[in-house]
BAZA-841368 format. One record per residue (C-alpha): x, y, z; residue in three letters. Coordinates in steps of 0.05 Angstrom, whole numbers, plus 5000, padded with zeros to 4 digits. Each point is the difference from the previous one (the first is absolute). Layout:
<rs>
XYZALA...
</rs>
This chain:
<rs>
534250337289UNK504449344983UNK503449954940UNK500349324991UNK506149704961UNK502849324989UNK503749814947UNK500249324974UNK501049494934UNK493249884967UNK502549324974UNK504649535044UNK501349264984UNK498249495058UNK505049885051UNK504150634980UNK501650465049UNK496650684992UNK499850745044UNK495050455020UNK502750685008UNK495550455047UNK505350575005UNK496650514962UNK493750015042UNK499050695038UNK494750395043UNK498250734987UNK500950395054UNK492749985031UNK501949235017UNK505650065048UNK504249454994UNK500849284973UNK499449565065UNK499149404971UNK501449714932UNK497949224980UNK499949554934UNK495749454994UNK501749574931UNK494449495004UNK493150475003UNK500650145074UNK501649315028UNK505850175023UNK503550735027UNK507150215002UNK502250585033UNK505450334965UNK499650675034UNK506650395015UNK503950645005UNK504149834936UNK495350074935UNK505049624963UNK497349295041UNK492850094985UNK499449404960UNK498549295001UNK503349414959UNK495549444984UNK499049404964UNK493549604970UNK498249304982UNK494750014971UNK497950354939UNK495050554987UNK497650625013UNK502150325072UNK498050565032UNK504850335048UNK497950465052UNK502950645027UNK497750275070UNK501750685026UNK498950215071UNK502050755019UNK499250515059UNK493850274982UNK496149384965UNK498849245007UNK501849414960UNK499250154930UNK501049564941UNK501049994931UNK500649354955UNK504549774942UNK500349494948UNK505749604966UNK499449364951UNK503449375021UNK501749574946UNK502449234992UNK507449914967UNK495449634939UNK496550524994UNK505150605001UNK503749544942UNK506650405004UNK505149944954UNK505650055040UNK501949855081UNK506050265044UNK504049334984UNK500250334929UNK502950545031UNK505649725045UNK502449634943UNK502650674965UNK500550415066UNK501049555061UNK499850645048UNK493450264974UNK495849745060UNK504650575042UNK495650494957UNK493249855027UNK496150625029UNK497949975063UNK493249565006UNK501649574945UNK502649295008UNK500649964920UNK499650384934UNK494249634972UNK495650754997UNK506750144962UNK498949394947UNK493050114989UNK501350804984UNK504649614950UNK495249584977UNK494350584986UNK506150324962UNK501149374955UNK492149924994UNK498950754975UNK505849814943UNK497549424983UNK492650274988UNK502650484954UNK503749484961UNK495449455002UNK491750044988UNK495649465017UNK493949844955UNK495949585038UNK494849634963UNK496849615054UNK495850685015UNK494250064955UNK499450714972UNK497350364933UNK506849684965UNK500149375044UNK507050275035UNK502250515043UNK507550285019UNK502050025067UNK506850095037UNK504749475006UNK500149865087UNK505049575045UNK495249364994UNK500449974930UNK507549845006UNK501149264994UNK506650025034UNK502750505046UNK507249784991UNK500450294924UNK499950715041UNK503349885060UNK506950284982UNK495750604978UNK497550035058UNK505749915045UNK504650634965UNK492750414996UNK499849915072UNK507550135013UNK498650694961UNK494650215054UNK503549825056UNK507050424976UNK496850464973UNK496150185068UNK506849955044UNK503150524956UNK500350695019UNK504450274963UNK502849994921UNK505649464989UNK500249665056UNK500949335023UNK492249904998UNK499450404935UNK505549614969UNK496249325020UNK494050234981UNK502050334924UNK503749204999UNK493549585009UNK496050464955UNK505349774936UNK498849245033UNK493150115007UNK498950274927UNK504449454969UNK495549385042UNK493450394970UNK503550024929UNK500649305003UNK493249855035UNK494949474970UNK493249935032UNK496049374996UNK493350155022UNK493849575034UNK493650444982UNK494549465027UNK505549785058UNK498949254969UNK506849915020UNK502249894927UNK503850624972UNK496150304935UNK505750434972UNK506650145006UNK502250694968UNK505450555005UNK498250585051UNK499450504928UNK494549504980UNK494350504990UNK494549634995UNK496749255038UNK493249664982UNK496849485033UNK494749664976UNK495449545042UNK
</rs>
């Protein structure tokens, strides 16, 4: 039997360099060997062999331009069976789209060496800035609900989460953002209590809590391009009428 296994981001941004990690693919015994080992990333159009003694280099790096849905293939040959393949999907999305707060210049700006930190695959920290982003979504949902009246129901409204397009201007969080962001990444490099990683990380939470303290949103509900309200991040409660 073939286990397949291939790790790999379910969202990427186009034109941002992602990795496909095949290492933890194995044969039971009844298979032999792995003879062969190839990835395709467009649906089969094209093969890349990436078989090879060291597990650790079963991988491929890739890039798309395009956006969509993509399915990435895995194909195991062994001793004891032909070509067998297994297929995987990940979401391509355009930078409009993805809407994130924050970018690596934000980052360089505060910590001009923080490129050096990049794991291996990765050509930027944007899948670090949208984590940051779901983490500043999730707070503001529970400060702010939206009553959207444009929905006919029994009382003519209905609530709904708050969600990235509804904010009019990006730049009223991106400081947010940035330290949020900062947090993840220190906070992953540390591996052990007080240090230097630690200390960065406990120092960007106090930054990141202070920008958030001081955070106004302005928000776009019908994306008309005009802003409809402009409110503290405690504001509890938004209607919209249409």
């Amino acid at each position: 039997m073939i286990f397949f296994n291939l790790n790999l981001e379910k969202i990427v941004q186009v034109s941002d360099q992602t990795r496909f990690i095949a290492s933890n693919t194995f044969v039971s015994p009844d298979e032999g060997a792995i003879t062969l080992l190839r990835i395709s990333p467009d649906n089969g159009a094209t093969w890349y062999d990436i078989t090879g003694v060291d597990k650790d280099l079963w991988f491929l790096d890739w890039e798309y331009e395009v956006a969509g849905t993509k399915t990435v293939k895995l194909e195991v040959t062994t001793t004891n069976s032909a070509a067998t393949e297994k297929d995987f999907t990940l979401e391509l999305i355009a930078e409009a789209d993805d809407l994130l707060f924050s970018n690596d210049d934000d980052l360089v700006k505060m910590e001009p060496e923080i490129l050096c930190f990049l794991r291996r695959g990765r050509a930027s920290f944007l899948d670090i800035h949208r984590c940051a982003q779901k983490i500043i979504m999730d707070w503001l949902a529970m400060q702010i609900k939206v009553k959207d009246c444009d929905i006919s129901t029994s009382d003519g409204c209905v609530t709904r989460k708050i969600e990235k397009k509804d904010l009019w201007d990006v730049e009223e969080v991106r400081t947010w953002s940035a330290y949020q962001t900062l947090v993840l990444i220190f906070e992953g490099l540390s591996n052990q209590k007080d240090d230097i990683f630690s200390q960065k990380a406990v120092r960007y939470s106090e930054l990141m809590r202070a920008a958030r303290s001081r955070s106004e949103v302005t928000t776009d509900f019908d994306q008309d391009g005009t802003a409809d309200y402009r409110e503290q991040v405690r504001t509890s409660f938004m209607s919209r009428r249409g």
